[in-house]
C-alpha positions in Angstrom: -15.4 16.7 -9.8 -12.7 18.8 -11.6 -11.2 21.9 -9.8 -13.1 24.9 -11.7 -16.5 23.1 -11.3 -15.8 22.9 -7.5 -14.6 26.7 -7.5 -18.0 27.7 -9.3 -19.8 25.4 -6.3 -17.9 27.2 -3.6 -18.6 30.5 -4.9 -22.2 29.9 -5.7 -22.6 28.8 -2.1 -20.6 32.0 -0.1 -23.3 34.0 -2.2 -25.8 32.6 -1.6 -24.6 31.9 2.6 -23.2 35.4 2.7 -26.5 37.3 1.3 -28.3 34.6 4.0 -26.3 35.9 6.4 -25.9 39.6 6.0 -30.1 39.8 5.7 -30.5 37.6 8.7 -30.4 40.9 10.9 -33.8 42.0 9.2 -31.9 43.1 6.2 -33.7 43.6 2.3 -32.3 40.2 1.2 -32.9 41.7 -2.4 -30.5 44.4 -1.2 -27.9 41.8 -0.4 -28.8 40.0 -3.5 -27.4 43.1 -5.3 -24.1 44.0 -3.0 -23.0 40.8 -2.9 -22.6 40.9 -6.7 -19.9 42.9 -5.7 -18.3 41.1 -2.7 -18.1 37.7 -4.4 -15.6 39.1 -7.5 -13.6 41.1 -4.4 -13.7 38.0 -2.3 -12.1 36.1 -5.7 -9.9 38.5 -6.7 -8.2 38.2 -3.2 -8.0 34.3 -2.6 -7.0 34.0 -6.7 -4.0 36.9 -6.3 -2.9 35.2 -2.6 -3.3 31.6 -4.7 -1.3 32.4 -7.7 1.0 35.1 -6.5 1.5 36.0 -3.1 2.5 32.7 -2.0 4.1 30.8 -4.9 6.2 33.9 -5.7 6.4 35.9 -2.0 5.7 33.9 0.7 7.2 30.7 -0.6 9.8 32.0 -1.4 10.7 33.6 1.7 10.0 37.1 0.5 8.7 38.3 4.2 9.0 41.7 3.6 7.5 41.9 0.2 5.0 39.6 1.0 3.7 41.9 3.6 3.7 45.2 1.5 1.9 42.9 -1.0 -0.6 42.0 1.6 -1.2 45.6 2.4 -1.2 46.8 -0.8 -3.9 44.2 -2.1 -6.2 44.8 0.8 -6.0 48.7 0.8 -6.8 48.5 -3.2 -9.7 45.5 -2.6 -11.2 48.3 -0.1 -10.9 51.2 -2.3 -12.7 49.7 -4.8 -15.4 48.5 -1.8 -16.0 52.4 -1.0 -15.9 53.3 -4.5 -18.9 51.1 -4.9 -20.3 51.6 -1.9 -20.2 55.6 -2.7 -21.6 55.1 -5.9 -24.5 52.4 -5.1 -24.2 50.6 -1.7 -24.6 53.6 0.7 -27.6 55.0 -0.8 -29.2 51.4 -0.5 -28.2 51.4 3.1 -29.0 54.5 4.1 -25.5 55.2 5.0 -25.1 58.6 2.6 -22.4 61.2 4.3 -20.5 58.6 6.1 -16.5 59.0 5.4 -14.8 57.9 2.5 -12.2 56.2 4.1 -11.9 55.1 8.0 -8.9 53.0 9.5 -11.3 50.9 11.4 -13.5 49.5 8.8 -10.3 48.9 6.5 -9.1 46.5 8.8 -12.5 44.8 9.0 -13.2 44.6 5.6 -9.7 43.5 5.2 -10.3 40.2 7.4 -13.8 40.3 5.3 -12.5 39.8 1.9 -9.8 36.9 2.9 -12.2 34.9 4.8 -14.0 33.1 2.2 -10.5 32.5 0.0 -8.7 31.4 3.7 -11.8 28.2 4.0 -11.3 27.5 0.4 -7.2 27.6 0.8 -7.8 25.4 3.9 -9.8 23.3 2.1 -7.6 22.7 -1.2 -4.3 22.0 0.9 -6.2 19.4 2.7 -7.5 18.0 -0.6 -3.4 18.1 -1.5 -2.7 16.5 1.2 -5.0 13.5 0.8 -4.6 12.8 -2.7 -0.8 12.7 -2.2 -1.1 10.1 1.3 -3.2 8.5 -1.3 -0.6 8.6 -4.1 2.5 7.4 -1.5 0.4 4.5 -0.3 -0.2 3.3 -3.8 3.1 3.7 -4.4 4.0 1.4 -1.1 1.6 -0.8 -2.3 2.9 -1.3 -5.3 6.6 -1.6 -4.0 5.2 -4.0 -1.6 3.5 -6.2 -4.4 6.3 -5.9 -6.6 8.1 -7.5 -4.0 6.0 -10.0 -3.1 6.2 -11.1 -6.9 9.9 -11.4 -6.3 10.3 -13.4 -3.4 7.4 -15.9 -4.7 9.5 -16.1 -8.2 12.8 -17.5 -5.7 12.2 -21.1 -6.0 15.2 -22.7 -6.2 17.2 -22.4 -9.2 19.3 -25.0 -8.1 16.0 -27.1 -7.6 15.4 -26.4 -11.3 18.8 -27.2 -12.6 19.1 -30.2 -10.9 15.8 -31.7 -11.9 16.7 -30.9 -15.8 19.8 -32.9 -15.1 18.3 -35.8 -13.7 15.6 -35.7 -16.4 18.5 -35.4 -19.2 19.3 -38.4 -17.9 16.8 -40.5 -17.3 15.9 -39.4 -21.0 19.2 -40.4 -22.5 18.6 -43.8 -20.5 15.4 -44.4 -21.4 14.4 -44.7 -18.2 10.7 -45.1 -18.0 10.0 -42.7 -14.9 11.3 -39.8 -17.2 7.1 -39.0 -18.6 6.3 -38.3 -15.1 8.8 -36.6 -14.3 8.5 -34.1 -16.7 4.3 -34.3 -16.0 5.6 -32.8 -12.4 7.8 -30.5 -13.1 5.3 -28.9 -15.9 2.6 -29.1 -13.1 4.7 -27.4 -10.6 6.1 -25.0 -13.2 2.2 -24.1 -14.3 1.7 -23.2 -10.3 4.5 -21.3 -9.7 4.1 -18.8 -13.1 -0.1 -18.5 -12.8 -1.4 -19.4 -9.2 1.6 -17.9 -7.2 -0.3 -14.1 -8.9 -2.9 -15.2 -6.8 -3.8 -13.4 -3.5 -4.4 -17.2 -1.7 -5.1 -20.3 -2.9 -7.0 -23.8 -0.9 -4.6 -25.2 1.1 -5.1 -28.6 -1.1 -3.9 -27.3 -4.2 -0.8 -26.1 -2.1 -0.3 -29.2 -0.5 -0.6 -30.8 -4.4 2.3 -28.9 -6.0 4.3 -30.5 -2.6 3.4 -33.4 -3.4 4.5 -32.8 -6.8 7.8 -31.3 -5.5 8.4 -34.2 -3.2 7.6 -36.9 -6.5 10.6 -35.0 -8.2 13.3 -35.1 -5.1 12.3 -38.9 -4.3 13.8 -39.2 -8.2 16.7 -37.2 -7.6 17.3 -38.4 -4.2 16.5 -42.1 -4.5 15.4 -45.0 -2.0 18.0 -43.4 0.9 15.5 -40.0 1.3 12.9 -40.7 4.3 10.3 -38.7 4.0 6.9 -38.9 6.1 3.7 -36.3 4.9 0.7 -35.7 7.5 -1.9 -33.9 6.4 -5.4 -33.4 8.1 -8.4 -31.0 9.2 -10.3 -28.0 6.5 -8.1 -28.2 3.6 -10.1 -25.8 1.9 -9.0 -22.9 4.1 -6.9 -19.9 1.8 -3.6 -19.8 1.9 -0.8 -17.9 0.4 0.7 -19.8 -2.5 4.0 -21.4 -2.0 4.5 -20.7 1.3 4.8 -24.4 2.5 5.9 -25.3 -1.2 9.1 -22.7 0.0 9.7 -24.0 3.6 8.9 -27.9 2.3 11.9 -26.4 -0.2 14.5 -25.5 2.7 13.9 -28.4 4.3 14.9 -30.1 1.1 18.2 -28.0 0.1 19.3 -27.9 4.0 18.3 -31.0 4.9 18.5 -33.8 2.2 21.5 -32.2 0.6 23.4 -32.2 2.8 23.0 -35.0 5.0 25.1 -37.4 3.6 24.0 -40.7 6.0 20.5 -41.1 5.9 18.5 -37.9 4.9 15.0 -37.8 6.6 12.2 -35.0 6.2 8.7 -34.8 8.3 5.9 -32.8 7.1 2.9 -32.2 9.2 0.3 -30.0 8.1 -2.9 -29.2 10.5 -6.0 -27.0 9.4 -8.7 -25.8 11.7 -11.7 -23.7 10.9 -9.2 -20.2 11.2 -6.0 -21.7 12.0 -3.1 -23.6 9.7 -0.2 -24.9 11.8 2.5 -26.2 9.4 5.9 -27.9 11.0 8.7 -29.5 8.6 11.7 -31.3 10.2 14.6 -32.3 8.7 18.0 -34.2 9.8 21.2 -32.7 9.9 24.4 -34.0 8.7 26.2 -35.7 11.2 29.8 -34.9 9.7 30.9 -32.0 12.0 31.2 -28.8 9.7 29.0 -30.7 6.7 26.3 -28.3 7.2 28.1 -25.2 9.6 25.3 -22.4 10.0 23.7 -23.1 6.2 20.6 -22.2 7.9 21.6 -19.0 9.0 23.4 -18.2 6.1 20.6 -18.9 3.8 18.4 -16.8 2.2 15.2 -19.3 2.3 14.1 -18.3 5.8 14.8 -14.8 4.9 12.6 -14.4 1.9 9.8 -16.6 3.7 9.6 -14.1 6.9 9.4 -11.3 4.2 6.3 -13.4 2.7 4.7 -13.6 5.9 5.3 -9.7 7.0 3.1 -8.8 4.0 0.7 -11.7 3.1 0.0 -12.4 7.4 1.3 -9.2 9.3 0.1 -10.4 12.8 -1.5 -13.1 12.0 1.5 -15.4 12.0 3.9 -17.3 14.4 7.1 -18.6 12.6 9.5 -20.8 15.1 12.7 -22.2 14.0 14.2 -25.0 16.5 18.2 -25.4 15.3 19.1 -28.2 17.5 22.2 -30.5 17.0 21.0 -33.3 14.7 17.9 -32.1 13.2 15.9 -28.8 12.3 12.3 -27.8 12.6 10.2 -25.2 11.3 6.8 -24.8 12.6 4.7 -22.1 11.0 1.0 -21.0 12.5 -1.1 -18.6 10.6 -4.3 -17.4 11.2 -6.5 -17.3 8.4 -9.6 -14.5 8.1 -12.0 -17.1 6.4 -12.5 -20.7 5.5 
């Protein structure tokens, strides 16, 4: 509802609550009916001069001393024109004729009167600030958070790309006759990561397809020396988050294959229960001392996928990481809200 429809509301209802009120005593509630007429524009006039004046320009602004003398000025003039009206019509209606013009007392009263209704509504309005800009910031963080996520699930491996163009450049230029297929996986694989990786999950088969795909391509590149052993089993229709195991199946490739130069061997195990996915990918190491000299820790692979997990599976997700002298191993459990 737009602000001046909901100011029109909250007048309509202090009228009508305050005349409720004020004749609940035994009171003419026409009587009321007619004073009130009066009130509400007073009771305006004060929240709409604090509103647009008083605190913007003196309050605010750390005016203390202005803001003060503006406080009593506005009150003592709101009252004046109370007893003006109350001389005129209100004191005849309530049989209150002859009372004083003026009293100390009932200024201070009426002064606490005519700010009450503009205090709620100022309460009321800041709160209504307050929400709409949590509201705004957490959109914002979502957004950054999503923009993110985008990012990280773009980072598959350049190099995995530039390599697998060069090995298809020359299989081409050979004529070799595996070159069709290849390029049928890499346009599969390249279809995944540009349209399902948008995707908040996907089933875990489709996931563990574009592997597949991925592991076709390396077995090229790589040749008969790459060992490579896939398990999978269980409810592989549970969600998961797109290339997630595609990007740890990945590591295991450019930290493990790559760079063991002997006899390169990769395990990949993939178990799915009803509301559980437990993942674990070992690879060899090199066995030349300094071959491979913290590339795990240096890399950025791990990095990005433990960002992945803090905003797809924020505790609902166990990452390990065993670094051990001749082999490494990655096992990955995440818990999965429905199958």
């Amino acid at each position: 509802m737009p602000t001046n429809k909901k100011h029109i509301l909250f007048w309509v209802i202090i009228y009508v609550a305050w005349t409720f009120m004020k004749s609940s005593g035994g009171g003419n509630i026409g009587m009321y009916l007619i004073i009130n007429l009066v009130n509400i524009p007073i009771f305006m006039a004060a929240f709409y001069f604090l509103k647009h004046y008083q605190l913007p320009y003196l309050y605010n602004q750390k005016k203390w001393i202005l803001f003060i003398i503006s406080m009593l000025f506005s009150t003592f003039t709101l009252y004046f024109i109370w007893r003006i009206a109350g001389v005129l019509w209100f004191d005849c209606m309530r049989n209150l004729e002859g009372i004083s013009f003026m009293r100390f007392d009932r200024y201070l009263v009426y002064a606490v009167q005519f700010y009450s209704p503009g205090l709620l509504l100022l309460a009321w309005e800041m709160q209504e600030e307050k929400r709409i800009e949590l509201e705004r910031l957490n959109a914002l963080t979502q957004q950054k958070l999503e923009t993110e996520l985008k990012f990280l699930k773009s980072q598959l491996n350049p190099h995995f790309l530039f390599n697998t163009f060069n090995n298809l450049y020359s299989l081409v230029i050979t004529g070799n006759p595996k070159a069709p297929n290849m390029i049928l996986q890499l346009s599969s694989i390249l279809e995944f990561v540009l349209y399902k990786s948008q995707l908040k999950t996907v089933a875990l088969t489709e996931e563990i397809d574009v592997v597949q795909k991925y592991i076709e391509l390396e077995k090229i590149r790589y040749g008969d020396h790459l060992n490579i052993e896939t398990v999978t089993e269980g409810n592989l229709a549970n969600p998961v988050a797109p290339l997630l195991i595609l990007s740890l199946v990945e590591n295991a490739f450019k930290h493990g294959a790559s760079t063991d130069l002997d006899n390169p061997t990769i395990k990949i195990n993939i178990k799915s229960k009803q509301h559980q996915i437990k993942v674990s990918i070992w690879n060899s190491k090199s066995s030349h001392k300094g071959e491979s000299k913290d590339i795990h820790k240096e890399g950025l692979g791990l990095k990005n996928i433990n960002r992945q997990l803090e905003l797809q599976y924020p505790n609902m997700h166990t990452l390990t990481i065993f670094d051990r002298e001749n082999n490494y191993e990655v096992s990955l459990i995440i818990n999965v809200t429905d199958a």
